[in-house]
C-alpha positions as CSV (number, residue, x, y, z in Angstrom):
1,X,17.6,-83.9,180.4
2,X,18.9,-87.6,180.8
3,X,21.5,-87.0,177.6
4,X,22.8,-83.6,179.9
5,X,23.1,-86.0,183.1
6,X,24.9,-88.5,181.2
7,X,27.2,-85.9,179.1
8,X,28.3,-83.9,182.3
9,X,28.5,-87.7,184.6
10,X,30.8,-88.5,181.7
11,X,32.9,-84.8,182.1
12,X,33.6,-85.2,185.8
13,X,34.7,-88.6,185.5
14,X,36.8,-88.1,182.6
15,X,38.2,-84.7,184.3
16,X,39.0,-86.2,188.1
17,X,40.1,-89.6,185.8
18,X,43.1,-87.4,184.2
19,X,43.6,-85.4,187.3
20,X,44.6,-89.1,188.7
21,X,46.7,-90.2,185.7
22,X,49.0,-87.1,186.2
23,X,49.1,-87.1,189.9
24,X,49.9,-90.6,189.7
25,X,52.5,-89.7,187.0
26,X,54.3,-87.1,188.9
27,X,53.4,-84.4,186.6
28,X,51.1,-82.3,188.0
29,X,51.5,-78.3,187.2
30,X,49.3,-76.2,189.0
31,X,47.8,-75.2,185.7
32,X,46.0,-78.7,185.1
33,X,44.3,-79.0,188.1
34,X,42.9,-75.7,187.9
35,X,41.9,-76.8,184.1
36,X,40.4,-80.5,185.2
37,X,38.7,-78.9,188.6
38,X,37.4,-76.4,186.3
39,X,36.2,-79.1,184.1
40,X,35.0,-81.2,186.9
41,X,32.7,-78.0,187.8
42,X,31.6,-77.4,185.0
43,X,30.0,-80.9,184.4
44,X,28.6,-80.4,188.0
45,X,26.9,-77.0,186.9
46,X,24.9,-79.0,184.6
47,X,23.8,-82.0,186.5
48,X,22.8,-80.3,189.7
49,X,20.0,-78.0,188.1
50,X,19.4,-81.6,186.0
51,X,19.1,-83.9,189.1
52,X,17.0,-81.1,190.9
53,X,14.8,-80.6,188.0
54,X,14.4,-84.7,187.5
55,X,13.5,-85.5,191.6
56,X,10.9,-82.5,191.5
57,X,9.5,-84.2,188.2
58,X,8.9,-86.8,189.8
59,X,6.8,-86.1,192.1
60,X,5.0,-83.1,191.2
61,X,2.4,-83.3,193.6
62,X,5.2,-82.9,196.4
63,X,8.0,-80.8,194.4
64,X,8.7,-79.4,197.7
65,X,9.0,-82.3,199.7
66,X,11.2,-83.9,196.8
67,X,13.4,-80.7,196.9
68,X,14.0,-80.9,200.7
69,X,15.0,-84.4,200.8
70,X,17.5,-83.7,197.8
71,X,18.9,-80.6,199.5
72,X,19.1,-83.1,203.0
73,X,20.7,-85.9,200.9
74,X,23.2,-83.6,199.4
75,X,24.2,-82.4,202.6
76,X,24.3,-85.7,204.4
77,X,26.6,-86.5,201.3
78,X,28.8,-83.9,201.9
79,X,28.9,-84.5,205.4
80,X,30.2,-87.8,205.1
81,X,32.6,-86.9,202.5
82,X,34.1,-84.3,204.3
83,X,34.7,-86.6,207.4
84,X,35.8,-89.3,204.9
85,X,38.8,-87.2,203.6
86,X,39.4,-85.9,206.8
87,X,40.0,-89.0,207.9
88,X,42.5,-90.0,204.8
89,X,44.0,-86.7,204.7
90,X,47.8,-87.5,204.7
91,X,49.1,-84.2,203.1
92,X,49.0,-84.7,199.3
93,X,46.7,-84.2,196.6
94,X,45.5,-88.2,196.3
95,X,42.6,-88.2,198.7
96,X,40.8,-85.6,196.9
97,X,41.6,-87.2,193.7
98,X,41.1,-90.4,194.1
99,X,37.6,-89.3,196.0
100,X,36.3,-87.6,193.1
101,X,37.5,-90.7,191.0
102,X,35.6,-93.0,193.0
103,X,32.0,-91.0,193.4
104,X,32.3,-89.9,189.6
105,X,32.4,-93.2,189.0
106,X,29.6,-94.6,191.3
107,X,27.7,-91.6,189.9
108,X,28.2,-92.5,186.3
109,X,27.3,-96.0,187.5
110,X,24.5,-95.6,189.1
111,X,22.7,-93.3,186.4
112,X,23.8,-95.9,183.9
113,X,22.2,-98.6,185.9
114,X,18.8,-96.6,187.1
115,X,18.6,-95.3,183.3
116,X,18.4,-98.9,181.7
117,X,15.5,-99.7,184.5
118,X,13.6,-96.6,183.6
119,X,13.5,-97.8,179.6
């Protein structure tokens, strides 16, 4: 489970991390961001299941409890992301990049980090 949290950590950051070099580049076909989004995804279809199965692991004596704060953290995630690019919207396709950029990075980061205090 922690190799398939690290793996898809390491897709979505290397996705939204070319998605940035080419918007930054200029060349940007409609075709690769479908490709890297789809990428991005698909790394994200194989940590959520992963995350949800670790937190509920965890505590297995309140699996549900564990569940309902992930599903409220989640939320209150998207929340605040939501209001973030709302905020820094200005028309283009940067915010959204450079938003997944930034919390595929703090994600990879932080698992790195929590992994080498779990060893």
């Amino acid at each position: 489970m922690k190799r398939v949290i690290l793996a898809s950590l390491v897709i979505m950051f290397g996705a939204s991390a070319i998605l940035a070099g080419l918007a930054f580049s200029g060349s940007l076909p409609a075709s690769t961001i479908v490709a890297t989004e789809f990428a991005w995804w698909f790394g994200a279809g194989f940590l959520a299941p992963n995350t949800a199965a670790g937190v509920m692991m965890s505590h297995p004596m309140a699996a549900g409890a564990a569940a309902a704060v992930l599903g409220f953290v989640q939320m209150g995630a998207a929340a605040t992301v939501s209001a973030m690019q709302g905020l820094i919207y200005d028309g283009t396709l940067f915010p959204m990049v450079g938003m997944q950029v930034v919390l595929s990075f703090a994600a990879l980061m932080i698992w790195n980090r929590l992994s080498r205090h779990a060893q």
